[in-house]
C-alpha positions as CSV (number, residue, x, y, z in Angstrom):
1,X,281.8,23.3,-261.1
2,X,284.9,25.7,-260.0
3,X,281.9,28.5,-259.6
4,X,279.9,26.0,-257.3
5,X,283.1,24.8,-254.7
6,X,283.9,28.5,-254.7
7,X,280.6,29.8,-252.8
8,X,280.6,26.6,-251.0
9,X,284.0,27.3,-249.3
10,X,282.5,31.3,-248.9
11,X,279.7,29.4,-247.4
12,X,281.8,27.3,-245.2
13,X,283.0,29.0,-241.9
14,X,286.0,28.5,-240.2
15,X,285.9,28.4,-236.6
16,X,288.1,29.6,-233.9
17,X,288.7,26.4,-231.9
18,X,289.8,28.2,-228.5
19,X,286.8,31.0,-228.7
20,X,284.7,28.2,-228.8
21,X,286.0,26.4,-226.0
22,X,285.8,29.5,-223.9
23,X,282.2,29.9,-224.6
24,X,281.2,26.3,-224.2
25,X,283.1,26.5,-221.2
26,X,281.7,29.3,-219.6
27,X,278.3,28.0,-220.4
28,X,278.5,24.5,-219.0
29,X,280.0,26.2,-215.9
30,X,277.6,28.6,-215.4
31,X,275.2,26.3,-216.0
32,X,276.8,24.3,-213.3
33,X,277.0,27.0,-210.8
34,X,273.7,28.3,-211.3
35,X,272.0,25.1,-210.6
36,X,274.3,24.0,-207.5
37,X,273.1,27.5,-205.6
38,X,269.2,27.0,-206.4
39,X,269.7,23.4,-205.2
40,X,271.6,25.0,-202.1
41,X,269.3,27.5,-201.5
42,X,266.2,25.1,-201.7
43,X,267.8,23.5,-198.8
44,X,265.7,20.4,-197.6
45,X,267.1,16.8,-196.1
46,X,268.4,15.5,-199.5
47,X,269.0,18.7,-201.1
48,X,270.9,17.8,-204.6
49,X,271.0,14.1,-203.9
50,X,271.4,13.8,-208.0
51,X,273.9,16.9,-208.4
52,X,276.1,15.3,-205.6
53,X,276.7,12.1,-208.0
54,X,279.5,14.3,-210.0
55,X,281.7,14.3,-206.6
56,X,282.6,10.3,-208.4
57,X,283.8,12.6,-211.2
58,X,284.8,15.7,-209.9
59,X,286.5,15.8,-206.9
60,X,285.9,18.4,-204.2
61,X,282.3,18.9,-205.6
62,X,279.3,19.1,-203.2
63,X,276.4,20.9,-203.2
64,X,277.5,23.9,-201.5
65,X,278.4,27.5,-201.9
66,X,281.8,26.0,-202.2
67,X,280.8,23.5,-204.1
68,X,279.2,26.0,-206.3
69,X,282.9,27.5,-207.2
70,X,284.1,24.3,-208.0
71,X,281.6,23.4,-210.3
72,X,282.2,26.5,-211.9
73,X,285.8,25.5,-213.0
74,X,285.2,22.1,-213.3
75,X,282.4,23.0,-215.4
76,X,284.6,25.3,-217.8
77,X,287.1,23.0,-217.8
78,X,285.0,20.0,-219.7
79,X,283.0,23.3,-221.6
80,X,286.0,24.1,-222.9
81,X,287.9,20.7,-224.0
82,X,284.4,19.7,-225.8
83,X,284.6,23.0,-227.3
84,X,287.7,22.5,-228.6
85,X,287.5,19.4,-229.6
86,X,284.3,20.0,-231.5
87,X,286.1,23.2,-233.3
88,X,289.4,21.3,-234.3
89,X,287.1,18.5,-235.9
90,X,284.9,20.9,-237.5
91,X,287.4,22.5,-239.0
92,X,289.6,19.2,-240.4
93,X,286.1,17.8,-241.6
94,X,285.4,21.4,-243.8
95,X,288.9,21.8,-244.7
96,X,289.1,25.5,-243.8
């Protein structure tokens, strides 16, 4: 048994809570960004009318150029915390 809970904790990795917060962060504002300047270049009458909903959630956020830079941080910001929060958990659940 001590052979079998030794190459399970090997198998088990550990991860680094912030790092992953960065890179879910990063993503999910990209992500954010990127779709708020196709939408803005797209133009039309009701251009975003969907996208615009997060302005209840975000404040400042349009579909805009600006509103493109906004998204970007509000976008890293929740990346990040669910990042985080997924790391710290992962980590208490595996006991690493």
């Amino acid at each position: 048994m001590d052979r079998e809970e030794e190459l399970l904790q090997k198998a088990v990795v550990r991860l680094n809570a912030k790092f992953l917060g960065i890179v879910l962060g990063v993503l999910t504002g990209f992500g954010l960004f990127l779709a708020t300047i196709i939408l803005e270049i797209q133009g039309g009458p009701n251009k975003g009318m969907h996208l615009n909903l997060l302005s209840n959630y975000f404040p400042g956020y349009e579909v805009s150029y600006l509103g493109s830079l906004i998204g970007f941080f509000y976008g890293f910001l929740v990346g990040f915390a669910i990042g985080a929060v997924f790391g710290a958990v992962y980590n208490k659940v595996a006991r690493v």
